[in-house]
C-alpha positions in Angstrom: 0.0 0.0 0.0 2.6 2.4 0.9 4.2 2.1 -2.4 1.5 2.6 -4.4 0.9 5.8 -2.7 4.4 7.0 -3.2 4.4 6.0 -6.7 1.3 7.9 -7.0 2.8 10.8 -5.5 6.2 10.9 -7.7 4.3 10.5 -11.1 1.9 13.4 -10.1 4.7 15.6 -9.6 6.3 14.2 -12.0 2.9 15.5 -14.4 3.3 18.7 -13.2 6.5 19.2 -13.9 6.4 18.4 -17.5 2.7 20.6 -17.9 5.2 23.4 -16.3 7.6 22.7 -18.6 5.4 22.7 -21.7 3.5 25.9 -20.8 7.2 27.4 -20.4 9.4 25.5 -23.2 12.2 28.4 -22.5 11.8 29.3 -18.9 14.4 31.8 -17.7 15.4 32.3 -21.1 12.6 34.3 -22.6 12.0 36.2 -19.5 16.4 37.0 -19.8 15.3 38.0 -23.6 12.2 40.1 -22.6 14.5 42.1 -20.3 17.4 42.7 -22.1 14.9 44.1 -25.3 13.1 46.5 -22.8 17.0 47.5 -21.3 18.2 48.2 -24.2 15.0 50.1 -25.6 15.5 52.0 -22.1 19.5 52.9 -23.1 18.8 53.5 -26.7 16.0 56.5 -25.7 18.2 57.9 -23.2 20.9 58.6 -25.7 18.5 60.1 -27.8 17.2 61.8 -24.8 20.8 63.6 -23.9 21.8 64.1 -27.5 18.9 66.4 -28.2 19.9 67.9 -24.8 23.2 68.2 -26.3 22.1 69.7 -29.6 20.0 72.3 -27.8 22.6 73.3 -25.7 25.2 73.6 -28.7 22.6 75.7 -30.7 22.2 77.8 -27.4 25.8 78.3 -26.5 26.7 79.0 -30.5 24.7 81.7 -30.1 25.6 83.3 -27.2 27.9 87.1 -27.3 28.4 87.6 -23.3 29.6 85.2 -20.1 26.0 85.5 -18.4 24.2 83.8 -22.0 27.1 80.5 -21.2 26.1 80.6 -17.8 22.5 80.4 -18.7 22.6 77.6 -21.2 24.4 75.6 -19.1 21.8 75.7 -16.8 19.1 74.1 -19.1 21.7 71.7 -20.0 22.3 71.0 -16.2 18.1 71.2 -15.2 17.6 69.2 -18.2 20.0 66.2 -17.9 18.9 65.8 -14.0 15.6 65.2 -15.5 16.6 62.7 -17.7 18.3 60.9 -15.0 15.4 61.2 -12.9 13.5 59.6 -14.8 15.8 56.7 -15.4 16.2 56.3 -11.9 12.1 56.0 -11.5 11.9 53.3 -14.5 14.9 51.5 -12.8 13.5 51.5 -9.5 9.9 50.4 -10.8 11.7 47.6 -12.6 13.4 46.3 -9.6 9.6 46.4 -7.4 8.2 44.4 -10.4 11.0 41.9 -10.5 9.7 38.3 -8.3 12.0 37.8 -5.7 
């Protein structure tokens, strides 16, 4: 009696493991895929993000004639880029609270 009930035991686990494993073929895998795609979709806009900065600030410091005019576009390029990195640091931290432990 005893080991029927064990070998009843083993090959229902040994069920479920093979339904988990055919409802998730690649298992860490496709979740390691999934997050490098939406990492490197996070890098790729924040590049963008700071070479617009950049370009704005270049037009702005082109144009400039006096000391005060520097001083002033390199304070929207200063505001501007702790913005950006603001709002890296809030996707990052959401990404970390949404991550399973």
């Amino acid at each position: 009696m005893n080991k029927l009930l064990v070998s009843t035991i083993v090959s229902s686990l040994l069920f479920t493991m093979n339904a988990f494993a055919e409802n998730n073929p690649k298992g860490d895998d496709a979740n390691k895929q999934a997050n490098f795609a939406k990492n490197k979709a996070m890098h790729i806009e924040g590049i963008q993000s700071r070479i617009v900065v950049l370009q704005t600030v270049l037009s702005c410091v082109s144009a400039t004639t006096a000391r005060e005019q520097m001083h002033a576009c390199h304070e929207k390029e200063k505001s501007a880029m702790e913005a950006i990195r603001a709002k890296h640091e809030a996707q990052k931290t959401a990404d970390e609270a949404s991550r399973p432990k």
